[in-house]
C-alpha positions as CSV (number, residue, x, y, z in Angstrom):
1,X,2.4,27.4,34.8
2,X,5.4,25.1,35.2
3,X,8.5,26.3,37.8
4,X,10.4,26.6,34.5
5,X,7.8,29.2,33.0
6,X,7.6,30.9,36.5
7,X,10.9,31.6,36.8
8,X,12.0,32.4,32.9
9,X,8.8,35.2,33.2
10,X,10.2,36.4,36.3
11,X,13.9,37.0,35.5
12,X,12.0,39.1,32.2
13,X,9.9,41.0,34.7
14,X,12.8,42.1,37.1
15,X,15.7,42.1,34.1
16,X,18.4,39.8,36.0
17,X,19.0,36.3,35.2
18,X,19.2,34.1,38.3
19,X,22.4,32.0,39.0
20,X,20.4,30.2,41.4
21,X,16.9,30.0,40.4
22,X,15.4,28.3,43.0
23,X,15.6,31.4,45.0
24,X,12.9,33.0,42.3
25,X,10.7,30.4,43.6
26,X,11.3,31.1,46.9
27,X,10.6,34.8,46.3
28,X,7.3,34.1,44.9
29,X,6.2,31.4,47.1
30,X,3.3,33.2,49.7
31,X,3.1,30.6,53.2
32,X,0.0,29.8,51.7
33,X,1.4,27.7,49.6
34,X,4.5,26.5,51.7
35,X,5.1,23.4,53.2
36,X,6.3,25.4,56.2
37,X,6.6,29.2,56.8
38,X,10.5,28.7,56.3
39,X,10.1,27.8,53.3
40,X,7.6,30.9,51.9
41,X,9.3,34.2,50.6
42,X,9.0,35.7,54.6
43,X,12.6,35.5,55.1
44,X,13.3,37.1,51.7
45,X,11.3,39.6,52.4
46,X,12.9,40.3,56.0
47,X,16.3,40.8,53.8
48,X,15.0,42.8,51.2
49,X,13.3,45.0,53.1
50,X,16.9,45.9,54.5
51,X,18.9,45.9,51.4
52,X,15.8,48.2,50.0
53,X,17.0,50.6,53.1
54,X,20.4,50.8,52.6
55,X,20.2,51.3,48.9
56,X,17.7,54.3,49.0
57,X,19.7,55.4,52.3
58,X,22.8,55.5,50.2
59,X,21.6,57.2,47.1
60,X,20.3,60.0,49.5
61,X,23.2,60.7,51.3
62,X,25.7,60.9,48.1
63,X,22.8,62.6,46.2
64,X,22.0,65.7,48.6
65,X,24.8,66.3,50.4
66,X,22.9,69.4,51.9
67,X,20.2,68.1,53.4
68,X,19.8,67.2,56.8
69,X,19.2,63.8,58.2
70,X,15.6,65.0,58.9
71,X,14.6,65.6,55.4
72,X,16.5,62.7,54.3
73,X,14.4,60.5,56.7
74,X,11.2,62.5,55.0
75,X,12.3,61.6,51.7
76,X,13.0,58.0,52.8
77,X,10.7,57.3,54.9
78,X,7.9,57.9,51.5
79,X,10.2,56.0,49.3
80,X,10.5,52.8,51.3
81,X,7.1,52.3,52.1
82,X,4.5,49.6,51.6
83,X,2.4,51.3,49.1
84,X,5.7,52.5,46.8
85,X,6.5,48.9,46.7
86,X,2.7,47.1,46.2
87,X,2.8,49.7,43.3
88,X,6.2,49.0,42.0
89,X,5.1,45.1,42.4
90,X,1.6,45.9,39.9
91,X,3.5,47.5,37.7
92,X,6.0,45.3,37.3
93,X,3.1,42.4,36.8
94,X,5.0,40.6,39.7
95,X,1.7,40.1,41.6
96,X,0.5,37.9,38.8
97,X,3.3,35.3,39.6
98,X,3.2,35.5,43.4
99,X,2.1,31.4,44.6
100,X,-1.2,31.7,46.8
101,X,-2.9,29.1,48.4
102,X,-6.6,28.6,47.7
103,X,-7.9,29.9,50.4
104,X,-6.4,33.3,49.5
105,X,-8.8,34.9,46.4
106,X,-8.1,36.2,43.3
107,X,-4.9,38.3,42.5
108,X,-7.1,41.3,41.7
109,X,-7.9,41.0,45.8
110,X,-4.1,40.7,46.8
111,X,-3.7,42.8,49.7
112,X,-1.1,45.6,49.6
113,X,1.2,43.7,51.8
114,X,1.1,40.7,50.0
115,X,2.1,43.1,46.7
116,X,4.9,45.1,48.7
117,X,6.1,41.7,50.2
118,X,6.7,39.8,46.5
119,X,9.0,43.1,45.3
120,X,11.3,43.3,48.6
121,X,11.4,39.7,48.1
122,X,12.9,39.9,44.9
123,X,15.2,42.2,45.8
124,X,16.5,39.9,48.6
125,X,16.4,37.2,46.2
126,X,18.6,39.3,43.8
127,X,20.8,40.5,46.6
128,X,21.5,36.6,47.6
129,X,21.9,35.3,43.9
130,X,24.6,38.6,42.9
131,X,25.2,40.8,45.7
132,X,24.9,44.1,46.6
133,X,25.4,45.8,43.1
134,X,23.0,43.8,41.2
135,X,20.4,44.9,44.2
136,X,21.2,48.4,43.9
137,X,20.6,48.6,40.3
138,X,17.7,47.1,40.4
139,X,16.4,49.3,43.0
140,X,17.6,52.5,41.2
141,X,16.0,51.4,38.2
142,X,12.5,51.2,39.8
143,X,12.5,53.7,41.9
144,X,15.3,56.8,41.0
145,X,12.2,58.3,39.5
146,X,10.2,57.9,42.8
147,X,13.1,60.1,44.6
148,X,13.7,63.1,42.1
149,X,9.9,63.5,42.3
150,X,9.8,63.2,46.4
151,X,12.4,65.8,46.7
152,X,10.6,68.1,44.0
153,X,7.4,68.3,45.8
154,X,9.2,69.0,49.2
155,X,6.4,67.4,51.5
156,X,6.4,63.8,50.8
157,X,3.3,63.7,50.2
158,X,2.6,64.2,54.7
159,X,-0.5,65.9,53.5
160,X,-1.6,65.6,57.1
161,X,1.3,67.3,58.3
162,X,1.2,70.1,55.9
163,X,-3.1,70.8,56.4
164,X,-1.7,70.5,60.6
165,X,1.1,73.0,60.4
166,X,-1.1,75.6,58.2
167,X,-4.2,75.6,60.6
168,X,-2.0,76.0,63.5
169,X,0.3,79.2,61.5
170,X,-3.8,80.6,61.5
171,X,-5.0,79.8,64.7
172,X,-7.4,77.7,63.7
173,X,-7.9,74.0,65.4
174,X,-6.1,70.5,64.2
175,X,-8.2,68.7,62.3
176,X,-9.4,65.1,62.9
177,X,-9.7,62.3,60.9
178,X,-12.7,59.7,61.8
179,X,-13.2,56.6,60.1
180,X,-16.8,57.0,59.0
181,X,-17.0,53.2,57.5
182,X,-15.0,50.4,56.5
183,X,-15.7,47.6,53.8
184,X,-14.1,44.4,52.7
185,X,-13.2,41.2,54.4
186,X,-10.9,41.3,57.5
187,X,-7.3,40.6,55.6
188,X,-8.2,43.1,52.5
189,X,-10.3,46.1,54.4
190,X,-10.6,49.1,52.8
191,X,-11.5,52.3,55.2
192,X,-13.0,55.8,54.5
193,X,-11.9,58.7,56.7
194,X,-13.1,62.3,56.7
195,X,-11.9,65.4,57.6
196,X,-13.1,67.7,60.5
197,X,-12.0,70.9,61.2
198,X,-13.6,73.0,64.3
199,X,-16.8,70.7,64.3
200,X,-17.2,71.7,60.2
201,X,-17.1,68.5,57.8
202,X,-14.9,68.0,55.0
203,X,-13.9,65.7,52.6
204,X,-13.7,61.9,52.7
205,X,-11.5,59.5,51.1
206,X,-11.5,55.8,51.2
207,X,-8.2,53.9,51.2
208,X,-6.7,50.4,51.7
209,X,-5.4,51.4,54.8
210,X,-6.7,54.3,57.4
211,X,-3.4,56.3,57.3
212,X,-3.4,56.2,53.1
213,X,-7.1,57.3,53.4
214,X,-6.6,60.2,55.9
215,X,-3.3,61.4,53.6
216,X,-6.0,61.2,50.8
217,X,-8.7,62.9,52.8
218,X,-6.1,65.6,54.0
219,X,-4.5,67.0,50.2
220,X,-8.6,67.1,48.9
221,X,-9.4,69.6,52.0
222,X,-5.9,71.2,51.1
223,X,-7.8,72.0,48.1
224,X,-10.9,72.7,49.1
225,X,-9.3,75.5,51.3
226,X,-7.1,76.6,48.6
227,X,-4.1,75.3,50.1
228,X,-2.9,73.2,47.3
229,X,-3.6,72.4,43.3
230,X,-2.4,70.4,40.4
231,X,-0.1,70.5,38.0
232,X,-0.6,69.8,34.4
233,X,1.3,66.3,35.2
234,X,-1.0,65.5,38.3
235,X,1.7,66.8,40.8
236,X,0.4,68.3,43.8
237,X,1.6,72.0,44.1
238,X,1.4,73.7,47.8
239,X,1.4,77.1,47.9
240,X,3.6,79.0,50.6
241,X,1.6,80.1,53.7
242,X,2.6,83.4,52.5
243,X,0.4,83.4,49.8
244,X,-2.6,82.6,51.6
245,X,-5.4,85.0,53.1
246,X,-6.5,83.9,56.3
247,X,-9.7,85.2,56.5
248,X,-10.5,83.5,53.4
249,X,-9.3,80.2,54.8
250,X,-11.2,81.0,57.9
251,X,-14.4,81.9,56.2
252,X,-14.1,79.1,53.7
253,X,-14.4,76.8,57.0
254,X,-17.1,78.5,58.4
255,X,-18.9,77.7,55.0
256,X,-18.8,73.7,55.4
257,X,-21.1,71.5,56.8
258,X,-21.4,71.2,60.2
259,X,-21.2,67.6,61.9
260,X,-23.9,66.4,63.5
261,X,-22.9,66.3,67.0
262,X,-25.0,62.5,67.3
263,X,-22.7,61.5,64.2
């Protein structure tokens, strides 16, 4: 694809017409394929990462002006994250254009990183070429969705946190999370992780990193304890301690597998 192509595909992907095209280029230009790391999308990536920041730190304080800066940092802290942006990247079919060496596989194998690094990128790219409100719209566009529903479900998807805090409220001890294999080559590893909880064995999940696969792991024992469901539109639902028997969860522990103490 010629740099002409590359660039009129991109400004259709992200909806903003470069002044400065060149800095499309740089945006999608992995050090793979650069001359020198200067001249790869790292240092784009450095300022969109930022810009992302104060954008979603921004729309959070005018949007809830009631919530304290600890929930706001829960709410951020899920928005700007690696995986929100290697998602937004996919579905944007930015990961497609990103410029890869050879020695770097097909784009099907692209490592979440490299995903999340070719959207803040862009965004630094966008904040260079128009400034802070082209940015900002941009960002809003992608991912105002992202925040109603973060707020909505309350936890932020900290399924470890939540399974933690409702164990403790019973007595019952913290669970751990041991990474039972891991496949994949050494820059694109993919890890499963289980759940224990008082020497019984729960579920596993695998994930493209070990703290995605123990979130994983951690809302499917949520279930499996009763702790959580889903909504008709695949929204995770907890239910209030309140509402839950302990002796129920208690004996629904004692039920599991037990781990095999040479395991």
């Amino acid at each position: 694809m010629s740099d002409h192509d590359l660039i009129n595909l991109t400004q259709q992907r992200v909806d903003h017409v470069f002044t400065d095209p060149s800095l499309v280029l740089r945006a999608l230009r992995h050090s793979s394929q650069a001359d020198t790391r200067l001249n790869s999308n790292e240092r784009l990536e450095f300022l969109g990462d930022s810009v992302l920041g104060l954008v979603i730190c921004e729309h959070l304080y005018h949007a809830y002006p009631d919530f304290l800066e600890g929930e706001l940092t829960k709410i951020k802290s899920n928005i700007v994250s690696r995986k929100t942006c290697a998602d937004l990247a996919v579905e944007l079919r930015l990961v497609d254009l990103l410029q890869l060496g050879k020695g770097m596989g097909s784009r099907e194998e692209v490592p979440l990183s490299l995903a999340a690094a070719v959207f803040e990128s862009l965004i630094g790219a966008i904040y260079l070429d128009a400034g802070l409100g082209a940015a900002r719209r941009f960002i809003l566009r992608h991912v105002g969705g992202l925040i109603e529903s973060a707020e909505r479900l309350g936890h932020q998807e900290n399924f470890k946190s939540v399974l933690q805090q409702a164990l403790q409220k019973f007595g019952i001890d913290n669970p751990i999370y041991p990474v039972l294999a891991e496949d994949g080559p050494d820059h694109d590893k993919c890890f499963q992780v289980g759940v224990q909880i008082g020497g019984r064995r729960f579920a596993s999940c695998w994930g493209k990193s070990k703290k995605q696969a123990e979130q994983d792991a951690a809302l499917e024992t949520l279930k499996e304890l009763g702790m959580a469901t889903s909504s008709d539109n695949d929204e995770v639902v907890l239910l209030e301690l309140s509402e839950l028997d302990p002796e129920q969860v208690a004996s629904c522990i004692e039920a599991r597998e037990l781990v095999d103490p040479a395991s």
